[in-house]
C-alpha positions as CSV (number, residue, x, y, z in Angstrom):
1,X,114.1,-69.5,0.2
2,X,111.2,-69.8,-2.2
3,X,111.8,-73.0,-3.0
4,X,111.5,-73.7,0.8
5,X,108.2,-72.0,0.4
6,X,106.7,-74.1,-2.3
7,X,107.7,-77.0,-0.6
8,X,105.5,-75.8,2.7
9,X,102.8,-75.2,1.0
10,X,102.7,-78.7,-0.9
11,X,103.1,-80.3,2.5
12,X,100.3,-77.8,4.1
13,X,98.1,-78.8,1.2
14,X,98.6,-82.5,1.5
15,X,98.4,-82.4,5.7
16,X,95.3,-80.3,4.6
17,X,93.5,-83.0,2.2
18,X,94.3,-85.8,4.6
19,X,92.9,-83.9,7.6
20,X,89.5,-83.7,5.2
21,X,89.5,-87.4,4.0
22,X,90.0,-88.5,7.9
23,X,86.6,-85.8,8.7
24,X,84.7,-86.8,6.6
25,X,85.5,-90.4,7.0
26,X,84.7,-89.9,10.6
27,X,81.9,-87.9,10.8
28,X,80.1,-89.1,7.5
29,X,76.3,-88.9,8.0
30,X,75.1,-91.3,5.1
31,X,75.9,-95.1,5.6
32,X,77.8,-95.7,2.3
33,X,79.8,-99.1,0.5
34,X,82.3,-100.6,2.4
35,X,84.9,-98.5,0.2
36,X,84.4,-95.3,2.3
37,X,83.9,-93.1,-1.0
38,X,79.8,-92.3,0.8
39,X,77.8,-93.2,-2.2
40,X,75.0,-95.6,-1.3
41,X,74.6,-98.3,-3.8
42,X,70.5,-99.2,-2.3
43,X,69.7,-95.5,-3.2
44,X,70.9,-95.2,-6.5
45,X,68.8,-98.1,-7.8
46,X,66.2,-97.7,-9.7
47,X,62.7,-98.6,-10.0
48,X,62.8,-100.1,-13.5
49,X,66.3,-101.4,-12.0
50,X,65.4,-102.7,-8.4
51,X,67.8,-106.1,-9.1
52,X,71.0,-103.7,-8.8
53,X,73.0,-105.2,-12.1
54,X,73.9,-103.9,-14.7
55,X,72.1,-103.7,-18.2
56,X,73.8,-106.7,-20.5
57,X,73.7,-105.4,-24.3
């Protein structure tokens, strides 16, 4: 029986984290990359960096 448990609960937690990722992947509010994670690569430059590559050392 609480085995049974533990198993619902990983499966509630995983149908849970899915059901977030699909929201916010849906109903996002910043335009992001093309890989879906939301960060904004234009906003994150910058102004001594406007070129967007990286420093060579």
């Amino acid at each position: 029986m609480v085995q049974q448990l533990i198993i619902g609960l990983i499966f509630l937690a995983a149908l849970a984290y899915l059901g977030w990722r699909a929201w916010n992947s849906l109903f996002r509010k910043e335009a992001g990359c093309s890989k879906g994670c939301g960060c904004s690569a234009d906003s994150k430059l910058t102004s001594a960096n406007k070129s967007g590559r990286l420093p060579v050392n």
